[in-house]
N, C-alpha and C positions, 0 to 999 in steps of 0.2 A: 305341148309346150315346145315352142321352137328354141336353137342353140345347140350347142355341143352339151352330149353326156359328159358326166363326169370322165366315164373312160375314157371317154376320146379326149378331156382335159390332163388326164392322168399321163396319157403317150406325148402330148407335146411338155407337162413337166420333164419328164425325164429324156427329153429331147434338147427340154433348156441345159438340164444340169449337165449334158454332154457336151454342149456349147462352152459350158463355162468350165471344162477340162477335168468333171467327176469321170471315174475308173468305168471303164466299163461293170466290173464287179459290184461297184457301189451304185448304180442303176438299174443294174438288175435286183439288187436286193430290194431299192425302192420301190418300184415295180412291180414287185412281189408280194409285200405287206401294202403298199397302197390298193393292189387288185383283191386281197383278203377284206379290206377295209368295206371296200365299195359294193361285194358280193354281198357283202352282212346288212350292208345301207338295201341293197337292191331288195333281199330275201325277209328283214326284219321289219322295213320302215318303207317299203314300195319306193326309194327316194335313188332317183336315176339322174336327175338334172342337179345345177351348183345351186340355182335360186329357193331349190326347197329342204336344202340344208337347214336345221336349226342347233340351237345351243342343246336344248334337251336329247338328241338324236346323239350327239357326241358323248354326252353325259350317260346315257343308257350303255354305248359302245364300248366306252372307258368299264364301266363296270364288268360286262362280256369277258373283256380281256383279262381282269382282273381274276377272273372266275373259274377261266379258260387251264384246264391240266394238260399236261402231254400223256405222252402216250403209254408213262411208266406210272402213269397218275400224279405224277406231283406238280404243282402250280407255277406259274410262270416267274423267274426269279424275277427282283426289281431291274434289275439291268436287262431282261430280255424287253422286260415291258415299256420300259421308256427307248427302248428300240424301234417298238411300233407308234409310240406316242411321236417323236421325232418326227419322225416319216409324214405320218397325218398332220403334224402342225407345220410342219414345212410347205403339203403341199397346199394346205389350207392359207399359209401367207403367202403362197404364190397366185389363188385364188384372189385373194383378196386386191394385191398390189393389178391385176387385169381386169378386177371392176366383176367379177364376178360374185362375190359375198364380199359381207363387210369383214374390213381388215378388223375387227375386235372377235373374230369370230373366231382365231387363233388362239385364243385365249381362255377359251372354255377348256381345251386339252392339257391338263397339267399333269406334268410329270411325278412319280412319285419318290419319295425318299427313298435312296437308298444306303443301307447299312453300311460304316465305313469299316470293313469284317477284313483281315486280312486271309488275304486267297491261300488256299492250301494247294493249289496245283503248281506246283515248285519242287523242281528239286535241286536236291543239293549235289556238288560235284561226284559223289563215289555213286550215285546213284544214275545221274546222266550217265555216266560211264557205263555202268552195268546193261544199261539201254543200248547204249550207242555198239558195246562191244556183243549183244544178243543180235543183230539182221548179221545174218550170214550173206558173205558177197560173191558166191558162188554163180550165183547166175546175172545176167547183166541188170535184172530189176533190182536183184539185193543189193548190187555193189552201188546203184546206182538210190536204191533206199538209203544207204548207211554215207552217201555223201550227201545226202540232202538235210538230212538228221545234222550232222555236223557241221554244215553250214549254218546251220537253224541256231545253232548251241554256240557256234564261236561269232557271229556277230549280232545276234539279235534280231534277225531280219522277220517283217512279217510274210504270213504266209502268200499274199497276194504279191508281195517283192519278190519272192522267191521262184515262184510261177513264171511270174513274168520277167527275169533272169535269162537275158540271150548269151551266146558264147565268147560273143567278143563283145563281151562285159566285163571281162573278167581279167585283170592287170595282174601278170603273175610277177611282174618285176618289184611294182609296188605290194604288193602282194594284199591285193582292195580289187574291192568293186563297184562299180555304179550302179544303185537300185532308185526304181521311180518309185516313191512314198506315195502316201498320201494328199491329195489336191495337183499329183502329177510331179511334185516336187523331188528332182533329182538331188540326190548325196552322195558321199564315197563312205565307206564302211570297210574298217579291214578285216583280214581274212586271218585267220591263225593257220598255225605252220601244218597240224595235221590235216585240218578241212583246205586247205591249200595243197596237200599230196593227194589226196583223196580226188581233189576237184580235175587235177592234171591227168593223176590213172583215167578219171573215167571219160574226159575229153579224147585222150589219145587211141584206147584201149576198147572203152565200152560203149558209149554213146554211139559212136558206128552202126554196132550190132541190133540198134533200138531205129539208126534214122531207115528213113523211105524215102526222100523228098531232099536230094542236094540242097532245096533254097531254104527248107525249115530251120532259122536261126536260136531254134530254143533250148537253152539247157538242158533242162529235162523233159522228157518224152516219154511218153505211154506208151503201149507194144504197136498202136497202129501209129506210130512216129511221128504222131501231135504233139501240141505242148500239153503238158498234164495237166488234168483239169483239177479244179480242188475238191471234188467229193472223191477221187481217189487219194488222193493226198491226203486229207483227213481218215480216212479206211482206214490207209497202209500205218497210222501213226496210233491210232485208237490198235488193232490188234500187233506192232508190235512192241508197245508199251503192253498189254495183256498178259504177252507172252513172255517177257520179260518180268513180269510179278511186280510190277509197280505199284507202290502205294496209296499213289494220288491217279487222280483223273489228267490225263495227257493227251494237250491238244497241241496243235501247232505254236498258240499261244506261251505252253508254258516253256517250250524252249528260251521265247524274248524275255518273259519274266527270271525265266532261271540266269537267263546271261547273264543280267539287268542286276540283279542279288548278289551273284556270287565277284563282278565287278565290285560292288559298292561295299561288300564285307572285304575284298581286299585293299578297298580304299583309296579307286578311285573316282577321279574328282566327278562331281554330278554334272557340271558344265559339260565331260568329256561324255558322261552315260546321256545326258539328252541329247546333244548331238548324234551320237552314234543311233541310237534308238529312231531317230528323227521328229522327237518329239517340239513342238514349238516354245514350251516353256518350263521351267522346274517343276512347276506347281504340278504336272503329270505323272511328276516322280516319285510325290510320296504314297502312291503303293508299294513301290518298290521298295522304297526306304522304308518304309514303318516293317519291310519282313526281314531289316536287319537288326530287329529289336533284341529278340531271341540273342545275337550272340555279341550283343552290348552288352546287355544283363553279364552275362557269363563272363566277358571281361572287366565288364565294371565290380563283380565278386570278388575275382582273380588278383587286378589289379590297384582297387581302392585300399590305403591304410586302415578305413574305420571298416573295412569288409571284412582283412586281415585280424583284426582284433575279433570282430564276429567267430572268426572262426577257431581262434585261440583259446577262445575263455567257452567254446563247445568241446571243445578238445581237452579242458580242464574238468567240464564239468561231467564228461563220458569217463575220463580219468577216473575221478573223483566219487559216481557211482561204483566203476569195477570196483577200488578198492573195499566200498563199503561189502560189498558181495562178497567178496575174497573173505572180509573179517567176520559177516557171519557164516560161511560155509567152513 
């Protein structure tokens, strides 16, 4: 069969989405699950070329992943799997839109429901704390671990912002910075006052010790004076929440989540949390918001009249047994 393999369709998608100003990050990931995708087509279904794609081969695929455990044996959560699902139907309508399958052939891949469960990787301010004050800044990775953690914690930034974070980013007057988000889209996001002394010490002081290369403009640096890449960032954050005896599973993520909660239980405003966050609309907020549930309840106890009475007429009725106790003992 004459035409381009899939593979070789696979490299000019993500050649397009480069075009159209996707992250280097977010290309590679593509790229990554589209190549897993196509191995399974090649190894399961002989299917190398776009023309012998069918609806059944997707359908077979879908279930695979379904099926599919990691490595600790447990099964792909819903949000991992519509991760890959994503992927495959993007590049399947990018297929389609260049005349190589039909455009309805997107549509055989459908995502699955997933649970609207509130995240338990969060934490709450005594416990970031306990985290932040465990990396010892002793040597220029630790000083240089416990400002990155603190920047993570006081503005919410993701971790692909944070990465890619140069030095003269960093407005210490304003006391903000500029990060590229998502779709390339630059914001300001301030800085609080500790992760702002933090960020000066190790500009001045330790970042030196870490550069090789005068022109390398990166905040943070790995020992061969690159910018850091993210599966050591992820390591460093996985064993020193460990070490620290954290409760919850601690990713890069749950710093943005924890900022995100502990803003919104102090009450402020959600316009100001999606901005900051850089998110494009409210409606991406109520994860966040539904984990200030917990300490509504607690105020609305606290603070409600007919809560108050609740708790009067328990306090009568605890009374009310002792006595009987008392009269027969």
């Amino acid at each position: 069969m004459n035409g381009k393999t899939l593979m070789e369709l696979l490299t000019d998608y993500t050649s397009h989405l480069k075009s159209r100003n996707y992250s280097n990050y977010t290309t590679k990931q593509i790229n990554v699950v589209g190549l897993r995708w196509l191995r399974w087509l090649k190894d399961q279904r002989n299917t190398v070329f776009p023309q012998s794609l069918r609806r059944n081969q997707l359908e077979a695929w879908q279930r695979h992943i379904s099926a599919h455990v990691t490595t600790k044996g447990h099964p792909l959560k819903p949000r991992s799997l519509n991760k890959h699902i994503e992927v495959v139907r993007g590049f399947l309508v990018y297929l389609g839109k260049q005349g190589f399958v039909s455009k309805q052939l997107a549509d055989s891949v459908e995502k699955v429901k997933e649970p609207q469960l509130l995240s338990n990787s969060v934490l709450n301010h005594a416990q970031a704390r306990k985290l932040l004050e465990s990396v010892s800044t002793a040597s220029p990775e630790g000083f240089r671990n416990r400002t990155m953690l603190e920047l993570f914690y006081t503005s919410g930034i993701r971790a692909a912002e944070l990465i890619g974070l140069d030095v003269d980013e960093i407005d210490f007057g304003s006391a903000s910075t500029i990060v590229l988000g998502k779709g390339r889209k630059e914001r300001v996001v301030p800085i609080g006052r500790t992760a702002l002394q933090f960020l000066e010490n190790y500009i001045k002081a330790v970042r030196p010790f870490l550069l090789r290369d005068r022109q390398e403009k990166a905040m943070f640096l790995d020992r061969n004076g690159k910018r850091l890449p993210y599966h050591t960032l992820r390591r460093l954050i996985h064993a020193t929440a460990e070490n620290a005896g954290m409760p919850v599973n601690v990713t890069a993520h749950t710093f943005r989540r924890s900022c995100a909660t502990e803003l919104l239980r102090c009450g402020a405003g959600m316009y100001h949390v999606k901005d900051l966050l850089g998110h494009e609309s409210l409606e991406t907020l109520k994860h966040y918001a539904r984990l200030t549930i917990r300490d509504l309840k607690k105020e609305h106890q606290r603070c409600h009249p007919r809560e108050k009475d609740w708790a009067e007429a328990e306090q009568q009725r605890d009374a009310a047994i002792d006595d009987k106790l008392d009269h027969k003992a």
